[in-house]
Every structure is written in C-alpha cells, then in structure tokens.
C-alpha positions in Angstrom: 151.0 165.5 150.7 152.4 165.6 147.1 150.2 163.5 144.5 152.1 160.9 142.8 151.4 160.6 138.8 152.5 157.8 136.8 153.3 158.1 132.8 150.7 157.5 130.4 152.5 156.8 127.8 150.8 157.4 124.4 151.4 156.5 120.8 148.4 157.7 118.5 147.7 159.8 116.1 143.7 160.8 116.6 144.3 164.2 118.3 141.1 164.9 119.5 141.2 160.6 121.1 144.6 161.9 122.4 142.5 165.1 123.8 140.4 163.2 125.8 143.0 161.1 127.4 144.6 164.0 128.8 141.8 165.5 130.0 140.7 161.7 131.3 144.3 161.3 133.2 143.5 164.7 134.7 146.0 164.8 138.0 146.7 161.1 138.3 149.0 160.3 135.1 151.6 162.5 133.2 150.4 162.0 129.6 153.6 161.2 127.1 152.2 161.3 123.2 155.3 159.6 121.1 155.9 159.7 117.8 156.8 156.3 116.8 157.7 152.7 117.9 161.4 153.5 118.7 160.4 156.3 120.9 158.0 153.5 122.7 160.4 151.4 123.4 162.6 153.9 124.5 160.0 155.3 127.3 159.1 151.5 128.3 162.9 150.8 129.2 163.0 153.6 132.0 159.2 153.7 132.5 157.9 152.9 136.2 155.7 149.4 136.7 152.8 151.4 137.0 153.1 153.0 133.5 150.2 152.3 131.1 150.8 152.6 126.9 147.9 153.3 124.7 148.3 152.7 121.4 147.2 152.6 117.9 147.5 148.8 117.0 147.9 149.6 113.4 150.5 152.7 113.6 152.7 152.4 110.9 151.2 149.3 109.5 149.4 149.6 105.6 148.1 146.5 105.4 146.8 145.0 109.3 147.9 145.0 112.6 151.5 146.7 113.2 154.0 143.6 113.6 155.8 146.3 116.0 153.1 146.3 118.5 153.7 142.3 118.6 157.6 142.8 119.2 156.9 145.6 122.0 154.3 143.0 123.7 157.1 140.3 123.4 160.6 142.3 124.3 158.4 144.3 127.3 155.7 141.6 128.9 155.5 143.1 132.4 154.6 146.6 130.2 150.3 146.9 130.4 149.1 148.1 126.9 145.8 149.1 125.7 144.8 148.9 122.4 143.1 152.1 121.0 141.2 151.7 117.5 137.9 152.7 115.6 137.3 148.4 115.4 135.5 148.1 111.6 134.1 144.8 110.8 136.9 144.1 109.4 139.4 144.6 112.0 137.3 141.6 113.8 139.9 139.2 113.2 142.4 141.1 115.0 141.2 141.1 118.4 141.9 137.4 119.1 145.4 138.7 117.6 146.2 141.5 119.7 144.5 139.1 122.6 147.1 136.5 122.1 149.8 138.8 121.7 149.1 140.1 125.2 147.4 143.1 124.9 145.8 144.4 128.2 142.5 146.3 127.1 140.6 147.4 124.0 139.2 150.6 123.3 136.7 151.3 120.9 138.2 155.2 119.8 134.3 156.4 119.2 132.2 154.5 121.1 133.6 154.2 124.4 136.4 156.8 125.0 134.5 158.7 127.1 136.6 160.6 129.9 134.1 158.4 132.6 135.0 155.1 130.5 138.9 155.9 130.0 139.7 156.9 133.7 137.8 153.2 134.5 140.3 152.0 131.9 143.5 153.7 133.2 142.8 153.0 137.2 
C-alpha cells in the first residue's frame, strides 16, 4: 500500500528550524519551504484540507507581528497554521494577537522544536 503525504507547507527563514521540520515530517508530509506571503497564499488555494503552514509570524514585518499573517488567517480560515518564533518577553503581547487571529499552534523555535515535539505538533 502506497503512503499518502500531505504538504507541509512552510514559510521561515531559520534554516537549521526549517531542518528539523523536515527531518520531523520524515515520510508522512511533503515539506514546501516558500519564499514569501504571495507564494503562501498561492500553495493554500490548491493545497489539500489536510495541509498544515508553519510560519514565521513576523516575516516581512520590521516593527511586530506581520499584518499578512492576519489577512492569510482571514481570506483562508479552514487553512491550520502554526506559529513558529523564538517568543522574547517582548513578543508576549502577541500571542493573545496571533490567538485571536486564529492561529492553530505556537512553537517556541528553541525550546520546543524538537523532532519528538514537532511530529506531536504536525499529527
């Protein structure tokens, strides 16, 4: 019997986080790294139900959470996303953000992206 894999789709810039998604998605998920918020949108509009996005929350953004990531959440609802950052005491503020918003999950890039804790996560 052939394996089915779902996308993974990915945008983030930390390779080595990146790394350990791929090796964390092993056989299950096709890991799609993307290069920007256009190209994420793009891959959401054909991607399967049982696709999963990991992203930085603040890609592209200088100055807080990207106001992209809030459109995506908005224009895709049925989409899961998982929010991938290193969390500063600073960035506090944004979780109840990215929770109202409608992101899925938080990852703490760091402290708990271990291949155990981020093949929990994308089951």
């Amino acid at each position: 019997m052939q394996r089915l894999t779902r996308p993974l789709l990915v945008l983030h810039d930390d390779a080595a986080f990146v790394d350990r998604l791929a090796r964390a998605a092993a056989t299950t998920q096709e890991v799609r790294v993307l290069r920007g918020w256009s190209d994420l949108r793009r891959a959401l509009r054909t991607a399967p139900p049982g696709s999963i996005t990991i992203v930085d929350p603040y890609w592209g953004s200088f100055d807080g959470l990207s106001l992209e990531l809030r459109d995506v959440l908005r224009d895709f609802r049925s989409a899961t996303v998982l929010a991938a950052q290193r969390f500063e005491p600073t960035h506090y503020g944004d979780l109840r953000t990215l929770g109202q918003w409608g992101v899925a999950e938080l990852i703490c890039v760091g402290r708990e992206d271990t291949r155990a804790a981020l093949g929990r996560r994308m089951r």
